[in-house]
GUKEBA-40199 format. One record per atom (N, C-alpha, C, O): x, y, z; atom name. Coordinates in nm, 2 decimals. Each point is the difference from the previous one (the first is absolute). Last residue first. Layout:
N
       xx       yy       zz   site
        X        Y        Z     CA
...
end
This chain:
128
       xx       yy       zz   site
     8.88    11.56    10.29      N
    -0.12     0.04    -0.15     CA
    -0.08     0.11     0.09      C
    -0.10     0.06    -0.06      O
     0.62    -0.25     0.20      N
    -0.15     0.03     0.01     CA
    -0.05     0.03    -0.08      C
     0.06     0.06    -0.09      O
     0.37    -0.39     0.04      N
    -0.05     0.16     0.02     CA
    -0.13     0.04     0.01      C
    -0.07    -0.05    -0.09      O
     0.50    -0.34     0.09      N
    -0.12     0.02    -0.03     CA
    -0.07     0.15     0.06      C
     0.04     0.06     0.11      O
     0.42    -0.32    -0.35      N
    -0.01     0.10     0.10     CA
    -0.17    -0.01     0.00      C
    -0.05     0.00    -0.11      O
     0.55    -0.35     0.05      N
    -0.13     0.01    -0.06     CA
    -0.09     0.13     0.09      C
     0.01    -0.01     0.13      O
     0.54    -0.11    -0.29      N
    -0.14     0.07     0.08     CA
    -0.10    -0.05    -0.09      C
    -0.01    -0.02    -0.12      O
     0.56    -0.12     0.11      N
    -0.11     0.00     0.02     CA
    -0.15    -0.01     0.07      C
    -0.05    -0.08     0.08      O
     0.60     0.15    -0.09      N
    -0.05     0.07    -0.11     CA
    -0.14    -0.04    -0.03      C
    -0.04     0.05    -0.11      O
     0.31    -0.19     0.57      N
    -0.03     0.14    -0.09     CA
    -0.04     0.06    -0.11      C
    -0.01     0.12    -0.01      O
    -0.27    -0.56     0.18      N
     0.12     0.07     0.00     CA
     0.05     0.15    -0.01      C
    -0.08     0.10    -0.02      O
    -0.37    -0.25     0.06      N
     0.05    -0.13     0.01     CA
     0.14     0.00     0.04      C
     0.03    -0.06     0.11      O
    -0.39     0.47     0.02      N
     0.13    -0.03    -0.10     CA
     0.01    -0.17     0.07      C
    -0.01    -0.04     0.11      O
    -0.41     0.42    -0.11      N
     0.05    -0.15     0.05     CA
     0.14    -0.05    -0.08      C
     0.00    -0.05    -0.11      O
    -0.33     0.56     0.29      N
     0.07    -0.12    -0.12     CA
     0.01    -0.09     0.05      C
    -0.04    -0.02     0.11      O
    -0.38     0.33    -0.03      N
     0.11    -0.09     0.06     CA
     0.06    -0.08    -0.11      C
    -0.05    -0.09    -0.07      O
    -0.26     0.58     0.10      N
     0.03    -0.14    -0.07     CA
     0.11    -0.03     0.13      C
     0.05     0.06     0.10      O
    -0.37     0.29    -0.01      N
     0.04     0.02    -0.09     CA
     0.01    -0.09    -0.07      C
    -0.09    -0.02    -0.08      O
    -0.16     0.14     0.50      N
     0.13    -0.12    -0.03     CA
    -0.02    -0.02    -0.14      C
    -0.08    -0.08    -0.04      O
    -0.11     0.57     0.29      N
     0.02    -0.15    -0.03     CA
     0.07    -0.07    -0.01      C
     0.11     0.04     0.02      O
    -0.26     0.45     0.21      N
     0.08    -0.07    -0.09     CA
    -0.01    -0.18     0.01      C
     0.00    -0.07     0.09      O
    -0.35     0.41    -0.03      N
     0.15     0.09     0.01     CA
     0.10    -0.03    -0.02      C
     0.09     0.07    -0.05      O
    -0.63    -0.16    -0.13      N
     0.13    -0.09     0.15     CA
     0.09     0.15    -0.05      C
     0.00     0.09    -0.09      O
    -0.46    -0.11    -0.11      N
     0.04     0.02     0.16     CA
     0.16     0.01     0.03      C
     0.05     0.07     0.09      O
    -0.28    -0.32    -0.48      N
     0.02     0.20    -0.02     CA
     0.01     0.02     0.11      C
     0.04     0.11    -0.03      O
     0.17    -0.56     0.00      N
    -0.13     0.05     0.04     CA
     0.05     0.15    -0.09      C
     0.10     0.06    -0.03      O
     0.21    -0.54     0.14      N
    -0.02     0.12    -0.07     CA
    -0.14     0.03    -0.02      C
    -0.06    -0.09    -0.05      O
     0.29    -0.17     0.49      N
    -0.09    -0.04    -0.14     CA
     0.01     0.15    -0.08      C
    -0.01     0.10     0.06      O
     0.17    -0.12     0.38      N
     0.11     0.01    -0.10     CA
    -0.04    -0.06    -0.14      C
     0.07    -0.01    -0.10      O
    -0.29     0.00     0.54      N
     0.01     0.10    -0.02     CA
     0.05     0.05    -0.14      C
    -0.04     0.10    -0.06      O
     0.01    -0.53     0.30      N
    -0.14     0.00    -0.08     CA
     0.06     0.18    -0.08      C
    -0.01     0.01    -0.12      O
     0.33    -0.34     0.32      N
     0.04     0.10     0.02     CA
    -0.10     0.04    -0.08      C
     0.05     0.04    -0.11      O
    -0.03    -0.48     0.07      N
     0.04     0.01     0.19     CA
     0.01     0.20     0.03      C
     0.01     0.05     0.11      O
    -0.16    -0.26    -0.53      N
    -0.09    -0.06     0.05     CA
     0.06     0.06     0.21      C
    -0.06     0.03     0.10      O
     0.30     0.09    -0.51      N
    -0.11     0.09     0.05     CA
    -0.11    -0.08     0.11      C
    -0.08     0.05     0.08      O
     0.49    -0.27    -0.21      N
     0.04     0.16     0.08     CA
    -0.12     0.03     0.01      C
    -0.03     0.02     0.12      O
     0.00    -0.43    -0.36      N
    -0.01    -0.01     0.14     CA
     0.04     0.11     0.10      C
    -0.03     0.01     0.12      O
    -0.02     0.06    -0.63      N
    -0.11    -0.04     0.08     CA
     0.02    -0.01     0.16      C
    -0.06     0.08     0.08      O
     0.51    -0.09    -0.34      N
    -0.11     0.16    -0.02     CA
    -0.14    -0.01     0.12      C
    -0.02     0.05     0.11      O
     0.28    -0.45    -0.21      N
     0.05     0.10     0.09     CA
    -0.11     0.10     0.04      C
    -0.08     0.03     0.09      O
    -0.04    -0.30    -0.44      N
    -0.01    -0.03     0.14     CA
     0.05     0.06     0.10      C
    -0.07     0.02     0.10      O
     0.17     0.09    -0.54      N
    -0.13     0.06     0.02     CA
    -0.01    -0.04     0.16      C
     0.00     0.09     0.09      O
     0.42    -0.20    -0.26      N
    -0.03     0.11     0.05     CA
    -0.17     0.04     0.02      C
    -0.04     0.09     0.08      O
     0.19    -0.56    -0.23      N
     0.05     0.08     0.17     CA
     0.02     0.13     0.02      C
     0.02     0.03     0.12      O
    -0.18    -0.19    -0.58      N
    -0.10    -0.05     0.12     CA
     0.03     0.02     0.15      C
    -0.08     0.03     0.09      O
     0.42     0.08    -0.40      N
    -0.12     0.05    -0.04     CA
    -0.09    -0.01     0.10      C
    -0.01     0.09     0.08      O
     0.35    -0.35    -0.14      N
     0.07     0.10     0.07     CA
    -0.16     0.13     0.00      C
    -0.02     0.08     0.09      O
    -0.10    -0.59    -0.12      N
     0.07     0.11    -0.10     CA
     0.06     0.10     0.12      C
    -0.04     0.01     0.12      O
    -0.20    -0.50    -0.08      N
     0.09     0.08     0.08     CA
     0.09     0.14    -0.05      C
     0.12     0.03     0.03      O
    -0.53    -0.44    -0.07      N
     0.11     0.06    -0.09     CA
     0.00     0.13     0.04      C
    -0.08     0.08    -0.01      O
    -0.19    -0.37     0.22      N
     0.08    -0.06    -0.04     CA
     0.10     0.02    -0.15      C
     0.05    -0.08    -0.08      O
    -0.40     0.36     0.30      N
    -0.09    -0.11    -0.07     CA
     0.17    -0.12    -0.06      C
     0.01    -0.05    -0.11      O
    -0.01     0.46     0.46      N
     0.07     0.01    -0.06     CA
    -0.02    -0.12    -0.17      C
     0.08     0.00    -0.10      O
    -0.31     0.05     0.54      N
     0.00     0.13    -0.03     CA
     0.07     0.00    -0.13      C
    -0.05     0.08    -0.08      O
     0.04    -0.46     0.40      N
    -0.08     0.03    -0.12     CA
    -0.02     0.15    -0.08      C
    -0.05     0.01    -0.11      O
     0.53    -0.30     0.29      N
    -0.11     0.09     0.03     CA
    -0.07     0.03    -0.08      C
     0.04     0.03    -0.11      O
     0.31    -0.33     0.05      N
    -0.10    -0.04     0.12     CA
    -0.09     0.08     0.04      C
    -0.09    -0.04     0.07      O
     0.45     0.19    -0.36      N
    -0.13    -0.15    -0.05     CA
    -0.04    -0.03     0.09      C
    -0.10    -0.06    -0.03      O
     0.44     0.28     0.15      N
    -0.11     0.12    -0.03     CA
    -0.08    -0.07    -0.10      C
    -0.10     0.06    -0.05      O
     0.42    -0.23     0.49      N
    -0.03    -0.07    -0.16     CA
    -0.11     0.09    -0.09      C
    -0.12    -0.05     0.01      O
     0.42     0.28     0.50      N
    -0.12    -0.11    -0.12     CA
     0.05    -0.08    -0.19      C
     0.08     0.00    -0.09      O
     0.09     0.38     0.43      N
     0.08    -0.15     0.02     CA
    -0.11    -0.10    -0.02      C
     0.01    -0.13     0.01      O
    -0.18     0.61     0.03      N
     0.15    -0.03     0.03     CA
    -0.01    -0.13     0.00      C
    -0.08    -0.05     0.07      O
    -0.36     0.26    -0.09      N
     0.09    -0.07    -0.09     CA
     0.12    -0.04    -0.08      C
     0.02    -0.04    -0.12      O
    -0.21     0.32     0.52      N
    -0.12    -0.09    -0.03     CA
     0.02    -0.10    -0.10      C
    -0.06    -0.11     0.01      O
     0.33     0.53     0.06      N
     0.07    -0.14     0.09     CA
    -0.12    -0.15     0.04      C
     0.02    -0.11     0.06      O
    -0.08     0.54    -0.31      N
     0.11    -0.05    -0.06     CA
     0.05    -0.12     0.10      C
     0.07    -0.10    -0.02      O
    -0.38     0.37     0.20      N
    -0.07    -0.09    -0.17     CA
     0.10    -0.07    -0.05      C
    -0.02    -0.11    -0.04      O
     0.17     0.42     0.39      N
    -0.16    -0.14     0.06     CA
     0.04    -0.06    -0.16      C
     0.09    -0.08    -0.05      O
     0.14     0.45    -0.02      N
     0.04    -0.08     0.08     CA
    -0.03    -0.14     0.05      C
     0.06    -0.11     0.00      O
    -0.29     0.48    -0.17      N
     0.07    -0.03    -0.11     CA
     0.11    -0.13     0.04      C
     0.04    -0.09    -0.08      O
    -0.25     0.38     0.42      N
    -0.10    -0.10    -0.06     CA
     0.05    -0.01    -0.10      C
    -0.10     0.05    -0.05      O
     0.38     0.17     0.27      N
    -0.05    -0.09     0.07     CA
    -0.07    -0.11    -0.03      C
     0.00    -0.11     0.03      O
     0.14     0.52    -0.29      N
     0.10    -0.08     0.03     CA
    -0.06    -0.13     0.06      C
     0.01    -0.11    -0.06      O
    -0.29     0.50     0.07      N
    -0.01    -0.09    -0.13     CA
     0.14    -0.10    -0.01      C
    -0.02    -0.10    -0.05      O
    -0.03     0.34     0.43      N
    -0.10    -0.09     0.03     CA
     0.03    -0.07    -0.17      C
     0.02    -0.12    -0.03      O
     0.30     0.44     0.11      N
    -0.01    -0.11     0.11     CA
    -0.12    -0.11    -0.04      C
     0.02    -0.12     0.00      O
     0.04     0.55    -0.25      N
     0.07    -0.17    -0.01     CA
     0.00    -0.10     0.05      C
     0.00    -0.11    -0.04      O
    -0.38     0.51     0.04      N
     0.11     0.00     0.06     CA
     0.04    -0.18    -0.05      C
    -0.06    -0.10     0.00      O
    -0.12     0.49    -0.35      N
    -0.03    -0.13     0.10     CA
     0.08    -0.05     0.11      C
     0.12    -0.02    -0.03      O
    -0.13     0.46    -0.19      N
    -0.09    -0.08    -0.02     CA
    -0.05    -0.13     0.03      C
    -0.11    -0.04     0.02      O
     0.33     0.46     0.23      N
    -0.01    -0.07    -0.07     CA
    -0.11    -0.09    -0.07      C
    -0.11    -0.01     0.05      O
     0.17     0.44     0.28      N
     0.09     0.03    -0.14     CA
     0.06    -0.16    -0.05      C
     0.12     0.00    -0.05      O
    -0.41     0.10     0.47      N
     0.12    -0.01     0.00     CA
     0.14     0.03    -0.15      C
     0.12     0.00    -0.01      O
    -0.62     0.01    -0.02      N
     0.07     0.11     0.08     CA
     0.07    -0.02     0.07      C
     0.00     0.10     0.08      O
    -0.08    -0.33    -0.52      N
    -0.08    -0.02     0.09     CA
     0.01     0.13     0.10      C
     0.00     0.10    -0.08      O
     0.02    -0.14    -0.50      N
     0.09    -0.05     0.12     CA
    -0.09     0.03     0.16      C
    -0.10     0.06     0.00      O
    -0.02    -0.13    -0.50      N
    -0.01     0.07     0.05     CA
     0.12    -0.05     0.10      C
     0.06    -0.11    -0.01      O
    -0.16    -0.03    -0.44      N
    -0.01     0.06     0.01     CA
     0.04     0.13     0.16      C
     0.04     0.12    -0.01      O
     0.10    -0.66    -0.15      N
    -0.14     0.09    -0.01     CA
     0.06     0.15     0.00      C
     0.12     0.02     0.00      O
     0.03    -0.63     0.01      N
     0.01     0.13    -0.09     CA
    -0.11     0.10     0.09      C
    -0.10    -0.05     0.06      O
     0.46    -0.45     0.03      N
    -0.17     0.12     0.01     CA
     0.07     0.11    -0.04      C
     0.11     0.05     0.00      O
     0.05    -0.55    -0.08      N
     0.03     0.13    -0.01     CA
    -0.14     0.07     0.02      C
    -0.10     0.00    -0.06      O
     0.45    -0.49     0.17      N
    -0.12     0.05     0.00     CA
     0.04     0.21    -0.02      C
     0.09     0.08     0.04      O
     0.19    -0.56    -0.18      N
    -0.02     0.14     0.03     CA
    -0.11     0.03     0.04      C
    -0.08    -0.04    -0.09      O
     0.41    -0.43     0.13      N
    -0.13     0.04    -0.01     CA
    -0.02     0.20     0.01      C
     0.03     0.06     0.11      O
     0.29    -0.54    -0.23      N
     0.01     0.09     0.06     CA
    -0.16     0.03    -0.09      C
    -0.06    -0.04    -0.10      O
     0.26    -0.43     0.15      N
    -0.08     0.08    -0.04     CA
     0.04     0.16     0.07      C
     0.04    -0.01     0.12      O
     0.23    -0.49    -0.24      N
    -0.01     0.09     0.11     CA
    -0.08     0.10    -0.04      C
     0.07     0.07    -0.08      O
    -0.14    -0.55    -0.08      N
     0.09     0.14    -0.02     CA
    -0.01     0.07     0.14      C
    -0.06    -0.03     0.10      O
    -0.01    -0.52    -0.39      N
     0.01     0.13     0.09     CA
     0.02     0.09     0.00      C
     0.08     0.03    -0.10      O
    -0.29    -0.54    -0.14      N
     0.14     0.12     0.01     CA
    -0.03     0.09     0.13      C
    -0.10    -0.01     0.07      O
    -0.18    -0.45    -0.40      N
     0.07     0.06     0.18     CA
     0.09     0.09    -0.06      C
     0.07    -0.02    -0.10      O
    -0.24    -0.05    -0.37      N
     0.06    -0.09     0.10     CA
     0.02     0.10     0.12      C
     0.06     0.11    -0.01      O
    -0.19     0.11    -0.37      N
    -0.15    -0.15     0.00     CA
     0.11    -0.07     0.12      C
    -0.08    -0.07     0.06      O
     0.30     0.40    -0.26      N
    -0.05     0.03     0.12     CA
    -0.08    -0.07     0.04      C
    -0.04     0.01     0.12      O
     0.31    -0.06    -0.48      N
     0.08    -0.05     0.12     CA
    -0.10     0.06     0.10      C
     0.02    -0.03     0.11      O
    -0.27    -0.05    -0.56      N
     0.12     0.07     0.06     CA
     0.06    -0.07     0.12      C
    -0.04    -0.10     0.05      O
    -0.45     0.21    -0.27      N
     0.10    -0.08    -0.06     CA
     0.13     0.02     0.01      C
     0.05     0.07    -0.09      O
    -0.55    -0.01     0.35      N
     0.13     0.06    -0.04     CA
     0.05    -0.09    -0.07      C
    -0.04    -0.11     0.02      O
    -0.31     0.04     0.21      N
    -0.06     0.04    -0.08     CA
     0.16     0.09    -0.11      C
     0.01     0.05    -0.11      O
    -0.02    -0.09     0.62      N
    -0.11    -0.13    -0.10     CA
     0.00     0.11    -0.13      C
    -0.02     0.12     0.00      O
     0.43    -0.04     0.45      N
    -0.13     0.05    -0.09     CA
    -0.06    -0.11    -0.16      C
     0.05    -0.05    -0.09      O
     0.23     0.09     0.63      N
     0.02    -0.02    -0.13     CA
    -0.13    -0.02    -0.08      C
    -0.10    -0.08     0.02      O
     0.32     0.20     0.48      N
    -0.06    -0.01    -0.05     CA
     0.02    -0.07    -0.14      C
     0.10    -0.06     0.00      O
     0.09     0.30     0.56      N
     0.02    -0.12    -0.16     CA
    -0.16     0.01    -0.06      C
    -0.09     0.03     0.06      O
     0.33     0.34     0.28      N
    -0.05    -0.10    -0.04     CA
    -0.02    -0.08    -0.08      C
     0.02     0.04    -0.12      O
     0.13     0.40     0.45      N
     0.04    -0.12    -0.09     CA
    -0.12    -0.09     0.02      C
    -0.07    -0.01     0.10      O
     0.13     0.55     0.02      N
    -0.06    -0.08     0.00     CA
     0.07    -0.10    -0.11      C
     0.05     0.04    -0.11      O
    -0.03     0.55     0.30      N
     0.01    -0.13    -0.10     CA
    -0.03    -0.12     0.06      C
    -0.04     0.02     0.11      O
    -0.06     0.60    -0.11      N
     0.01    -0.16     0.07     CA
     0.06    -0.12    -0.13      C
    -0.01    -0.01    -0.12      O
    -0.03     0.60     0.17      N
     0.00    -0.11    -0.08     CA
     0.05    -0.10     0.16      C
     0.06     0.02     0.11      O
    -0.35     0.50    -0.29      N
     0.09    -0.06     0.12     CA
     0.00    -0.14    -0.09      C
    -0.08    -0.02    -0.09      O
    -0.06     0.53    -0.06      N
     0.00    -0.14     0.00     CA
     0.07    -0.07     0.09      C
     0.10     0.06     0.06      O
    -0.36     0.46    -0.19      N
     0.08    -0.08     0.08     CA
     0.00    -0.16    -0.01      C
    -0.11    -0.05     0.02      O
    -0.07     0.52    -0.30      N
     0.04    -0.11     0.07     CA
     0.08    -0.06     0.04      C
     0.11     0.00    -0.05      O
    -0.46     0.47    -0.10      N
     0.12    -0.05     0.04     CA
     0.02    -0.13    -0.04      C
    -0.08    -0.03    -0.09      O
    -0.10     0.47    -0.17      N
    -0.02    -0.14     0.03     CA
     0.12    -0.05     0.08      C
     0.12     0.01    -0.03      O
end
């Protein structure tokens, strides 16, 4: 099994319903973002995914909700988990890179994408 990950980051504010805490109020962070494909085979250049493009489009997405209010976005039902921004992540990679959906076919997929709030906290979501 191989994989390759490449990482982006992203700021934004938010604050979360339903919490009891300092995080129920506006805050920010600086998000770092992992994306990870996994597979089996390598290509005949002898990779599995070239970085460049998964860098790229990890990139796009991340910068779709650079410098937002991530309550303002519906995707997110107005609670903004570190959680909910990696599925989203996740989804919008495969939506722009259809290839990297996990299939009995594929050769390699998009594994999970973390989401660190900070350095000591991840939220990671992972293909089913």
């Amino acid at each position: 099994m191989f994989e390759v990950r490449v990482t982006a980051d992203f700021s934004a504010a938010h604050f979360l319903k339903d919490y009891n805490g300092k995080c129920e109020n506006l805050h920010g962070h600086n998000y770092k973002v992992f994306a990870h494909v996994r597979g089996t085979e390598l290509d005949e250049g002898g990779m599995l995914m070239d970085f460049s493009r998964l860098k790229k489009t990890l990139r796009e997405v991340c910068s779709e909700i650079d410098h937002t209010n991530l309550n303002d976005i519906k995707a997110f039902q107005q609670n903004p988990s570190a959680e909910r921004i990696a599925v989203f992540i996740f989804n919008r990679i495969i939506e722009k890179i259809p290839l990297l959906k996990k299939s009995d076919e594929s050769k390699a997929w998009l594994y999970a994408v973390d989401v660190f709030e900070t350095e000591t906290s991840r939220a990671r979501y992972i293909a089913e």
